[in-house]
ChimeraX commands (.cxc) that place a marker at each C-alpha (Angstrom):
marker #1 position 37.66,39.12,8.48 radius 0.5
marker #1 position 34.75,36.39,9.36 radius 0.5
marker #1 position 36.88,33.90,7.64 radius 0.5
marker #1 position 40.14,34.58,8.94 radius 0.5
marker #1 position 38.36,34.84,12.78 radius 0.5
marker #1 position 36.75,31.11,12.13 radius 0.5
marker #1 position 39.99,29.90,10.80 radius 0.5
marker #1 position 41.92,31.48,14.10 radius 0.5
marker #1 position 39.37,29.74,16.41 radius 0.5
marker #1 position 39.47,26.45,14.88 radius 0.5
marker #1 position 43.17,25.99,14.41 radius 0.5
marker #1 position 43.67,27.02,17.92 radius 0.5
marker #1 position 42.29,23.70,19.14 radius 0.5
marker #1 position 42.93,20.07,18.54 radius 0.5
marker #1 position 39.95,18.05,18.68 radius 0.5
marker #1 position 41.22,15.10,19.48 radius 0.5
marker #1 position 41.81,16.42,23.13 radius 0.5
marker #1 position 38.98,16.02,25.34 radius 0.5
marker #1 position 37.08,19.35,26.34 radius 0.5
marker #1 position 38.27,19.49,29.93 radius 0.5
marker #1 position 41.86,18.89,28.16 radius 0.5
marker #1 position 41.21,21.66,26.24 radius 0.5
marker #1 position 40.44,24.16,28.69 radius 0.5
marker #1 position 43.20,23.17,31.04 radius 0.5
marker #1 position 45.47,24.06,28.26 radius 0.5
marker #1 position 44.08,27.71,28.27 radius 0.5
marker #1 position 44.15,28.14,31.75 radius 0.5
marker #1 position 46.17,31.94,32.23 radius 0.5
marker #1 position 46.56,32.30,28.53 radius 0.5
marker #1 position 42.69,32.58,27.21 radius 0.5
marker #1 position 39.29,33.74,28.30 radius 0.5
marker #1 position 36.97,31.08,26.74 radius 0.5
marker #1 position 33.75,30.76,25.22 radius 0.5
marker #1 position 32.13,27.66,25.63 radius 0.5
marker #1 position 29.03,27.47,23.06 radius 0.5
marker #1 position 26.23,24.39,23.46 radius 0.5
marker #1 position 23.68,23.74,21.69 radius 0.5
marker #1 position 22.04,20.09,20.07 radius 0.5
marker #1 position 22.35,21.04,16.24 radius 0.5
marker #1 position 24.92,23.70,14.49 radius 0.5
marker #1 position 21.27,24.77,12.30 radius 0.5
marker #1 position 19.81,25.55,15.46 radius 0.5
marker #1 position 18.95,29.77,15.52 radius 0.5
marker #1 position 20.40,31.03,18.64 radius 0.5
marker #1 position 23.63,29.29,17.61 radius 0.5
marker #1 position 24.09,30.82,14.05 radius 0.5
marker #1 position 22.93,34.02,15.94 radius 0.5
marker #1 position 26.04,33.59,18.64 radius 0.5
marker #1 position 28.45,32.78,16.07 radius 0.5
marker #1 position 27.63,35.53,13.52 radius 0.5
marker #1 position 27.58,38.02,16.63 radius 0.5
marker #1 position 31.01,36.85,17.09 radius 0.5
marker #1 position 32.40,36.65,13.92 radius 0.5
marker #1 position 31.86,40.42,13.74 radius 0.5
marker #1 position 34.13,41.56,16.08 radius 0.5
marker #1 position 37.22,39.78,15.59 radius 0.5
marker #1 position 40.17,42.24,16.18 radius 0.5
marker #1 position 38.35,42.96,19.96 radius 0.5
marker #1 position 37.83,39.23,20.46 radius 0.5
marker #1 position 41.53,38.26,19.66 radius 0.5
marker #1 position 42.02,41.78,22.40 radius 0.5
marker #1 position 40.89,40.19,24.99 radius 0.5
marker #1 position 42.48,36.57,24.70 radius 0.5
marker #1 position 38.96,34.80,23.84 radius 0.5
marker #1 position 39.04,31.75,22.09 radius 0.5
marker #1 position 35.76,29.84,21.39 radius 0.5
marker #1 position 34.63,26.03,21.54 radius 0.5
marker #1 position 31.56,24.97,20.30 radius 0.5
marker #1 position 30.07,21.55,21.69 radius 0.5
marker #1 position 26.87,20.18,19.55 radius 0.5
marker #1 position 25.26,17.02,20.59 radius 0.5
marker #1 position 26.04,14.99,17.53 radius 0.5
marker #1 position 29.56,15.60,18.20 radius 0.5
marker #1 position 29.95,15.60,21.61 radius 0.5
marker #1 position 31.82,12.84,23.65 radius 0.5
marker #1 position 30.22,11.19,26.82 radius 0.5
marker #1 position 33.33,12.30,28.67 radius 0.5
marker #1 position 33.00,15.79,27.43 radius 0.5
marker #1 position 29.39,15.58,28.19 radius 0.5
marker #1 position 30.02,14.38,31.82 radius 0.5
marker #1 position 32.46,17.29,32.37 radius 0.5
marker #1 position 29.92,19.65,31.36 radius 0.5
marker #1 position 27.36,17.95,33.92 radius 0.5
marker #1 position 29.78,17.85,36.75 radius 0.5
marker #1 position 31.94,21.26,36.18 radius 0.5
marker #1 position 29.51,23.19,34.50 radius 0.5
marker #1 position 26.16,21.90,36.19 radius 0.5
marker #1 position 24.39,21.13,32.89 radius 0.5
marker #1 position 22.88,18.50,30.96 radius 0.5
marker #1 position 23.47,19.35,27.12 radius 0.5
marker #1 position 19.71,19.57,25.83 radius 0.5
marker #1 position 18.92,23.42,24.24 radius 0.5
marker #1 position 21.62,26.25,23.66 radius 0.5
marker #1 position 23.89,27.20,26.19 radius 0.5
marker #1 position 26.84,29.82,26.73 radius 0.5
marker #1 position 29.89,29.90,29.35 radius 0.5
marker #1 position 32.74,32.76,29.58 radius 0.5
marker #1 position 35.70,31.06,31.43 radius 0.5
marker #1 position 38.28,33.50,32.37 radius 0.5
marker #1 position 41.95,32.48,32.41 radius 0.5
marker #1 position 42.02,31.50,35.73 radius 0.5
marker #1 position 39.56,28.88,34.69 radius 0.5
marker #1 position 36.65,30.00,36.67 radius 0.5
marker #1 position 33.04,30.46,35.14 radius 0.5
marker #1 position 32.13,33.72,34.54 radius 0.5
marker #1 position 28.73,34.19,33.15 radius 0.5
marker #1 position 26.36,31.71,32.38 radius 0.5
marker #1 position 23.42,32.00,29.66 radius 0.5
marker #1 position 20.82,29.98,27.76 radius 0.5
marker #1 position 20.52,32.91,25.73 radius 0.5
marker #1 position 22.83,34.28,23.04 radius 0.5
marker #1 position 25.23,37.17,24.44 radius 0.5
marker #1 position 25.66,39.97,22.12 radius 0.5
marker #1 position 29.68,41.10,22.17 radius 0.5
marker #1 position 29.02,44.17,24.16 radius 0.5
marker #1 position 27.56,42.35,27.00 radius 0.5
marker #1 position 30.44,39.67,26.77 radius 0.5
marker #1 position 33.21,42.87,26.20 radius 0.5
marker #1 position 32.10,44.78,29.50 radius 0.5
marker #1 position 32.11,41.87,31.61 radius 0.5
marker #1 position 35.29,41.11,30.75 radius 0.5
marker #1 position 36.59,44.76,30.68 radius 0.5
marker #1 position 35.03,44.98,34.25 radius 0.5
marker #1 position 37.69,42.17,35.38 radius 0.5
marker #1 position 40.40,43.33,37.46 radius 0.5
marker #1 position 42.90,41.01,35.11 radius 0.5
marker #1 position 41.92,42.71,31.95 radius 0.5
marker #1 position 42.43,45.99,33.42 radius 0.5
marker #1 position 45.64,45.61,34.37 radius 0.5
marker #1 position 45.89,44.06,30.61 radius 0.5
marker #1 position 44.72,46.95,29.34 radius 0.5
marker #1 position 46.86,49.26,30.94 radius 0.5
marker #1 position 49.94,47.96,30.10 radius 0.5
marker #1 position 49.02,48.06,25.94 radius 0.5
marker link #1:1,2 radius 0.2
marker link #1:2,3 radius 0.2
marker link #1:3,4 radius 0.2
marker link #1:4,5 radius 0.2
marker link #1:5,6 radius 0.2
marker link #1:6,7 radius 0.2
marker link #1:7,8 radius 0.2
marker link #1:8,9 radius 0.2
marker link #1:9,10 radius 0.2
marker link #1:10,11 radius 0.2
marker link #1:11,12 radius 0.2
marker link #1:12,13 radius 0.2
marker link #1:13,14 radius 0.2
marker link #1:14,15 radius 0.2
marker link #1:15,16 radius 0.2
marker link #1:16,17 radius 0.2
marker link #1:17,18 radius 0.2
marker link #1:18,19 radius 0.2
marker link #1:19,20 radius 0.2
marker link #1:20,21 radius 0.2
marker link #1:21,22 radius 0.2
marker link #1:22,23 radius 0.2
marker link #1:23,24 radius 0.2
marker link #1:24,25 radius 0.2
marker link #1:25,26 radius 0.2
marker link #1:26,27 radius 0.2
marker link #1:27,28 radius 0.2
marker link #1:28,29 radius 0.2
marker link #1:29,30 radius 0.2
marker link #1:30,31 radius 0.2
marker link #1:31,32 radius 0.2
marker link #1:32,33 radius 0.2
marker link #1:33,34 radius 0.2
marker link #1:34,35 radius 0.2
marker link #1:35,36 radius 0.2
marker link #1:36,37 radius 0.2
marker link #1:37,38 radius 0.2
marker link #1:38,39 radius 0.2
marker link #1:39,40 radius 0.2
marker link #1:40,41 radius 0.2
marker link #1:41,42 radius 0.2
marker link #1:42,43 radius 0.2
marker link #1:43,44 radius 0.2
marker link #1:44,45 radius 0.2
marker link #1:45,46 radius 0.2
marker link #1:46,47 radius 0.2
marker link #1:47,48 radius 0.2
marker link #1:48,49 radius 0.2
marker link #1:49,50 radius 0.2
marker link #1:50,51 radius 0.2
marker link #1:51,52 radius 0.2
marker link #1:52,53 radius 0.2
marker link #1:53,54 radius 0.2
marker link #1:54,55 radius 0.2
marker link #1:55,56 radius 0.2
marker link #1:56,57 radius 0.2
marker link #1:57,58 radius 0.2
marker link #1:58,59 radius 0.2
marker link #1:59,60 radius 0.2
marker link #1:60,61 radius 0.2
marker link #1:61,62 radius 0.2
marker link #1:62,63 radius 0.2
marker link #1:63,64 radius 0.2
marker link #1:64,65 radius 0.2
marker link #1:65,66 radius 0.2
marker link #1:66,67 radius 0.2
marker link #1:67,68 radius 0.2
marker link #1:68,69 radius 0.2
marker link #1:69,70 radius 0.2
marker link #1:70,71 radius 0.2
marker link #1:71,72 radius 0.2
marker link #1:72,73 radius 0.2
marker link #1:73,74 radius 0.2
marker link #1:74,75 radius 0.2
marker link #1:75,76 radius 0.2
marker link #1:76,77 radius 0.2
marker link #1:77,78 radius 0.2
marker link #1:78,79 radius 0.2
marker link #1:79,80 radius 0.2
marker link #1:80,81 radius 0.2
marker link #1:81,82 radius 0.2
marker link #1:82,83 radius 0.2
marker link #1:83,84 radius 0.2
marker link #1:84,85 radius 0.2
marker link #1:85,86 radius 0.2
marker link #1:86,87 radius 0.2
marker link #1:87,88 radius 0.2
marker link #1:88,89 radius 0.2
marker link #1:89,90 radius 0.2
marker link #1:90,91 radius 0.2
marker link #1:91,92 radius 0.2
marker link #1:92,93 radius 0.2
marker link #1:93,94 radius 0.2
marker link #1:94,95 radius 0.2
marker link #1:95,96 radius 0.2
marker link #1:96,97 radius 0.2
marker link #1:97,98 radius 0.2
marker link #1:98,99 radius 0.2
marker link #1:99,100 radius 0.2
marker link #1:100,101 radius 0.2
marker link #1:101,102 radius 0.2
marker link #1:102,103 radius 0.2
marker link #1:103,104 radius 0.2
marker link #1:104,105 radius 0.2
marker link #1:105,106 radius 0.2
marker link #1:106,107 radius 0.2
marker link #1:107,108 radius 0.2
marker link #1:108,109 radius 0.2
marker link #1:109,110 radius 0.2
marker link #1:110,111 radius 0.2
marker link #1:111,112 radius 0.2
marker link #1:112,113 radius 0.2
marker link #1:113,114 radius 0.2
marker link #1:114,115 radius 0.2
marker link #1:115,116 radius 0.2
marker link #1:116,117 radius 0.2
marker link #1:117,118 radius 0.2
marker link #1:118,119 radius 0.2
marker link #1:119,120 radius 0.2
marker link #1:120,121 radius 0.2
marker link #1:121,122 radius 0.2
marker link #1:122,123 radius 0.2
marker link #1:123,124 radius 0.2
marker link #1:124,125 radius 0.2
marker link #1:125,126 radius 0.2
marker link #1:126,127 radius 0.2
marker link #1:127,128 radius 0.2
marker link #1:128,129 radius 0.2
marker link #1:129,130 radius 0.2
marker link #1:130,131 radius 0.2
marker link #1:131,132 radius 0.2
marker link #1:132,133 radius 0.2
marker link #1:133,134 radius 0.2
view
């Protein structure tokens, strides 16, 4: 299942398109996780992502999709939306939940375990109404 859930959450984006590109594209279609952090070795990134990889079949649930930005990789347009939209200046590990109508959610410089992440989202007034027509 870890596999398969990296495999969704990669195909699901083309990297050629810029960040803020990608993100308009989700807009009333996906919650989205925005993950930050300078190096892909760093710990409280291989925490986030093996938190995540664990709970695939609720992720997909709940329309999430992730991106992760690392310095080494990131453009200096993608970089300057994160200054301006987000507020931030990429230097240590950062997390965003974006809900489909594009707004910013929560904010943390710490990992977010998937029950913390889950309730917020199940707490939403769009994800009820989700929920109660499945």
């Amino acid at each position: 299942m870890n596999a398969l859930f990296l495999i969704i959450c990669a195909v699901c984006f083309n990297f050629q398109d810029s960040l803020e590109k990608q993100l308009e594209k989700m807009v009333w279609k996906n919650r989205v996780v925005v993950v930050y952090c300078p190096k892909a070795s760093d710990a409280e990134f291989k925490l986030q992502k093996k938190w995540l990889s664990e709970v695939g079949k609720d992720f997909m649930e709940r329309d999430l999709r992730v991106i992760d930005c690392f310095e080494a990789n990131i453009s200096t347009e993608d970089a300057l939306h994160l200054k301006e939209r987000f507020k931030y200046t990429p230097n240590h590990f950062c997390f965003w939940l974006i809900g489909k109508d594009g707004e910013i959610k929560l904010v943390s410089d710490k990992p977010v375990k998937p029950e913390q992440l889950f309730g917020l989202i199940d707490s939403m007034p769009m994800r009820r109404a989700e929920a109660g027509k499945n």
